[in-house]
KEKE-3310 file (N, C-alpha, C; in steps of 0.2 Angstrom, whole numbers, plus 5000, padded with zeros to 4 digits):
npx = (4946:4935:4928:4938:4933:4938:4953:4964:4973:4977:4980:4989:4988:4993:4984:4971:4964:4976:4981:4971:4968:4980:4979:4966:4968:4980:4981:4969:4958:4941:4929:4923:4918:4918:4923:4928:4939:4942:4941:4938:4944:4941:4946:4940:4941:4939:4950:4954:4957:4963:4962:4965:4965:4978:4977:4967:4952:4949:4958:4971:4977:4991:4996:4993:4997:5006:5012:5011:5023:5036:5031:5026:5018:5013:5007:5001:5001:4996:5003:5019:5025:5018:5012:5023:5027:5016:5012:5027:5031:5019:5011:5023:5027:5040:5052:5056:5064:5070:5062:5064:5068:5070:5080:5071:5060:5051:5047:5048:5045:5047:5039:5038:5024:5010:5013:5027:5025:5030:5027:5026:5026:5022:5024:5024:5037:5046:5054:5075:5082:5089:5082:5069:5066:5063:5048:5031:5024:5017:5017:5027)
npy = (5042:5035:5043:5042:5032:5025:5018:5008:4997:4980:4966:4951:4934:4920:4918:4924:4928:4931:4942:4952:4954:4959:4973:4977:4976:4983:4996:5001:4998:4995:4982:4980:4973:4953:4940:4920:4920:4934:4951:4965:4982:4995:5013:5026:5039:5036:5028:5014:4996:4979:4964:4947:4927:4921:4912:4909:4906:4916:4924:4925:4913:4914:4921:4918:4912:4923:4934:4947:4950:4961:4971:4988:4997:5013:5023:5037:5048:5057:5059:5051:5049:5044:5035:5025:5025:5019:5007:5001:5001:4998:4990:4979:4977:4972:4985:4985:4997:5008:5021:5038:5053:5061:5068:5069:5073:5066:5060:5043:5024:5009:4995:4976:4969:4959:4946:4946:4960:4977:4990:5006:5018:5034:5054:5067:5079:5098:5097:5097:5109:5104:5094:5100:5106:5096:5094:5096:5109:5117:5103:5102)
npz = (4875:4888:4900:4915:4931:4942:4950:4954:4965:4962:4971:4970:4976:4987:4998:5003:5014:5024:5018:5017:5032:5036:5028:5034:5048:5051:5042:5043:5034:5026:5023:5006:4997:4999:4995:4994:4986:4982:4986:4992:4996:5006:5011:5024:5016:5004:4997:4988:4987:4982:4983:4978:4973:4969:4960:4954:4943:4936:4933:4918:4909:4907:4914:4930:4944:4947:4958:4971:4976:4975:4973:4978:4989:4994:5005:5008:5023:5037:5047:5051:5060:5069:5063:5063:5076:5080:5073:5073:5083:5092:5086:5082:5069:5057:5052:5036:5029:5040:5049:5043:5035:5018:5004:4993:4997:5008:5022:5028:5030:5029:5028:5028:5018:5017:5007:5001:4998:5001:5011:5010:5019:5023:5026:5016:5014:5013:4998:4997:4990:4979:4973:4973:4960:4953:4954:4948:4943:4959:4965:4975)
capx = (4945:4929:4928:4940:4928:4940:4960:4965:4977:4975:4985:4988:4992:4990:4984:4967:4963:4982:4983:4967:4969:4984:4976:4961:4972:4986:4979:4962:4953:4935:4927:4913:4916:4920:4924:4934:4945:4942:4940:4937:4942:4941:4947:4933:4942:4939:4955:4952:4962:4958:4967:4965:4967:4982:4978:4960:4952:4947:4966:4971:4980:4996:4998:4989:5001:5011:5012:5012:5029:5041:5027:5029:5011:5012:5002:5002:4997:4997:5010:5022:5031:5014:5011:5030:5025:5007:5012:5031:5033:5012:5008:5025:5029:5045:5054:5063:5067:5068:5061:5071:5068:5072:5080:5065:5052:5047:5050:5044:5046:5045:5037:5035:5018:5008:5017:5032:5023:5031:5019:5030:5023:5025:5023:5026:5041:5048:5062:5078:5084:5091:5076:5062:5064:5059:5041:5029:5022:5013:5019:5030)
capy = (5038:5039:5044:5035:5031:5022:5017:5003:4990:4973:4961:4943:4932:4913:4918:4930:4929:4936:4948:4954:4956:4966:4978:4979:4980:4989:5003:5003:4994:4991:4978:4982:4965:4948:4931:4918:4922:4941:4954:4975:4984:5004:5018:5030:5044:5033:5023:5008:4991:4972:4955:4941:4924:4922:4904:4909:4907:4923:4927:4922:4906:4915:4924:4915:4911:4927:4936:4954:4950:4963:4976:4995:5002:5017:5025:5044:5049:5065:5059:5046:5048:5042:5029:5020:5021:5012:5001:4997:5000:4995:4981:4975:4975:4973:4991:4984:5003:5015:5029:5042:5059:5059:5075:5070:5075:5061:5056:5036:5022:5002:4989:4970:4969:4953:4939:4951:4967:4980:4997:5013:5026:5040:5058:5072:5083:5098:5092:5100:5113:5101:5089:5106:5108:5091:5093:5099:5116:5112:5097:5101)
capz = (4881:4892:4910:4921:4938:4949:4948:4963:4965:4964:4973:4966:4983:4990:5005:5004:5022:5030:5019:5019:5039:5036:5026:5041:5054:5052:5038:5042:5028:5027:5018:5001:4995:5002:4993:4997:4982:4981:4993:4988:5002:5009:5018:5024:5013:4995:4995:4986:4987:4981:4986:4973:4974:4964:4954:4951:4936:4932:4932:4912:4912:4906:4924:4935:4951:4950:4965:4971:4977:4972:4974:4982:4989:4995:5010:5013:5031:5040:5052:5048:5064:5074:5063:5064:5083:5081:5067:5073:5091:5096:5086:5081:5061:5058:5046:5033:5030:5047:5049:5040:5030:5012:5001:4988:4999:5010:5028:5026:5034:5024:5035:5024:5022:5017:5004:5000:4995:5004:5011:5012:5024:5020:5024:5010:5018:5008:4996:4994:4985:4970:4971:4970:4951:4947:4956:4943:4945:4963:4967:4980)
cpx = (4939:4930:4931:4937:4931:4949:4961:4968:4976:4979:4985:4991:4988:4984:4980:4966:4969:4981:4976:4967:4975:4984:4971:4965:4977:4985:4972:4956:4947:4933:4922:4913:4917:4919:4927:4940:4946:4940:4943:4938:4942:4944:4941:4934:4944:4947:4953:4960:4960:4964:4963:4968:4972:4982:4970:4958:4951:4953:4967:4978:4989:5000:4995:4995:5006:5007:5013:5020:5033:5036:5028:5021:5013:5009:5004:4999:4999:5003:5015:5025:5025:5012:5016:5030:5019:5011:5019:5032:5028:5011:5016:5028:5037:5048:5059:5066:5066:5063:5065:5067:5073:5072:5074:5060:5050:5052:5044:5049:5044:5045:5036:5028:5017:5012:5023:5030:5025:5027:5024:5026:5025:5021:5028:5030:5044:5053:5069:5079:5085:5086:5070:5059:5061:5051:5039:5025:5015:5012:5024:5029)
cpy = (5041:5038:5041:5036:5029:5019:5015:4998:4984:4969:4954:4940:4924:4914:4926:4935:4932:4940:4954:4956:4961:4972:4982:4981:4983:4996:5004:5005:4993:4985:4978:4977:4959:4941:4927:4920:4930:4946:4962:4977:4992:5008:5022:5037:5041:5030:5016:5004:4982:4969:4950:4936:4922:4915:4903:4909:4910:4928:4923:4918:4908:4920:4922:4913:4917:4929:4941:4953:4954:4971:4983:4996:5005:5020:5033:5045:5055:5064:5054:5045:5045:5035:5023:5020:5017:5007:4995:4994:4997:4986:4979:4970:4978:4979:4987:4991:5009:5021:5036:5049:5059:5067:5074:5071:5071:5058:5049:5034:5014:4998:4981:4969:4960:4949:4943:4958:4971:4986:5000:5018:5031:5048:5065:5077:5090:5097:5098:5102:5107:5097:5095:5107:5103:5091:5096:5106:5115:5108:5098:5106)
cpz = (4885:4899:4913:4926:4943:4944:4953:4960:4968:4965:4970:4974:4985:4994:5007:5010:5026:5025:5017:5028:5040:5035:5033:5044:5058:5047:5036:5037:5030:5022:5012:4998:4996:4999:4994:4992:4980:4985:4991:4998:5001:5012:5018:5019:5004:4994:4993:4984:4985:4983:4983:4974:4968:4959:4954:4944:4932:4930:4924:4915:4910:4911:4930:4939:4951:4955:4965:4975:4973:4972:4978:4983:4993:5000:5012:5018:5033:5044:5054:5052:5070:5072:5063:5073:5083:5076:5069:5082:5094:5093:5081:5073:5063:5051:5044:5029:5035:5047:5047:5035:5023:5009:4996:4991:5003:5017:5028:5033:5029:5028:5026:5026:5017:5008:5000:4996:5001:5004:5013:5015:5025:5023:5021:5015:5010:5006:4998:4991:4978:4970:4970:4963:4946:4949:4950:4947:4953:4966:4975:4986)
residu = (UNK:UNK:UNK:UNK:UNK:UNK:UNK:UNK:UNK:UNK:UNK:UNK:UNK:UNK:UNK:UNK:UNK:UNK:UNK:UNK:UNK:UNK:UNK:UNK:UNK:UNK:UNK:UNK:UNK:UNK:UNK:UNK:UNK:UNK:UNK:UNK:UNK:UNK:UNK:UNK:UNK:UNK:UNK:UNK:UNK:UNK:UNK:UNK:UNK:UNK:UNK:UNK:UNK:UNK:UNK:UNK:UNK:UNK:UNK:UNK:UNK:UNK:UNK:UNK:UNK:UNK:UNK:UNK:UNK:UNK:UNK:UNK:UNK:UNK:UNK:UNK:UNK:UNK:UNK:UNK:UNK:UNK:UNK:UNK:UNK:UNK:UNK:UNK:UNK:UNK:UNK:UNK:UNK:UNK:UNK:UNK:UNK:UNK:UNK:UNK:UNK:UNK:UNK:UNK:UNK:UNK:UNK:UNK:UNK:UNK:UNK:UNK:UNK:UNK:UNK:UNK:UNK:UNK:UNK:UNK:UNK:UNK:UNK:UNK:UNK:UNK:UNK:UNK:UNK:UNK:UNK:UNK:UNK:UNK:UNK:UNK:UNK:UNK:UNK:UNK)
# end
């Protein structure tokens, strides 16, 4: 295999425009490419994200209208108990899982993000004793 240069997920979705603005304005997306049916976005620390129009034709005709519905992305952040104040208490997304600390290592928090893809935010907490030994050497 030769060089992988990039790995980013691509969402399938009706509706470029809202979830493209979710991305921007609740996890501080930029824009590097803008179409009506596709749309690259950024964080300033090399995160990379796309939003596809889901009945495009560049999608092959024996998936064309799925949907990221059913989806998990992920989001680590440094303080997960600052951004379930800004994200739930400020601007008002509703947690479809609270705030909570997790024995696998992970105080999160699961907001519904744009056409049922749910975003887990997340910061890395250390596990318990019985979850420790499934990290890999350095993982936890």
């Amino acid at each position: 295999m030769t060089r992988v240069t990039s790995v980013y997920p691509v969402l399938m979705v009706d509706d470029v425009p809202a979830a493209v603005a979710f991305f921007r304005d609740h996890l501080g997306f930029g824009t590097t490419f803008e179409s009506d049916w596709y749309v690259s976005l950024a964080r300033p620390e090399g995160h990379e994200l796309a939003v596809l129009q889901a009945d495009h034709p560049t999608v092959p005709d024996t998936h064309r209208g799925a949907r990221a519905a059913g989806s998990l992305l992920n989001v680590e952040v440094e303080d997960v108990d600052a951004e379930f104040a800004r994200m739930v208490g400020d601007a008002g997304l509703e947690p479809v899982r609270d705030l909570r600390s997790e024995d696998f290592g992970q105080r999160h928090f699961i907001v519904r993000g744009p056409e049922g893809v749910l975003v887990d935010v997340i910061t890395p907490i250390p596990p318990a004793a019985h979850f420790a030994e499934a990290f890999a050497a350095g993982g936890a």
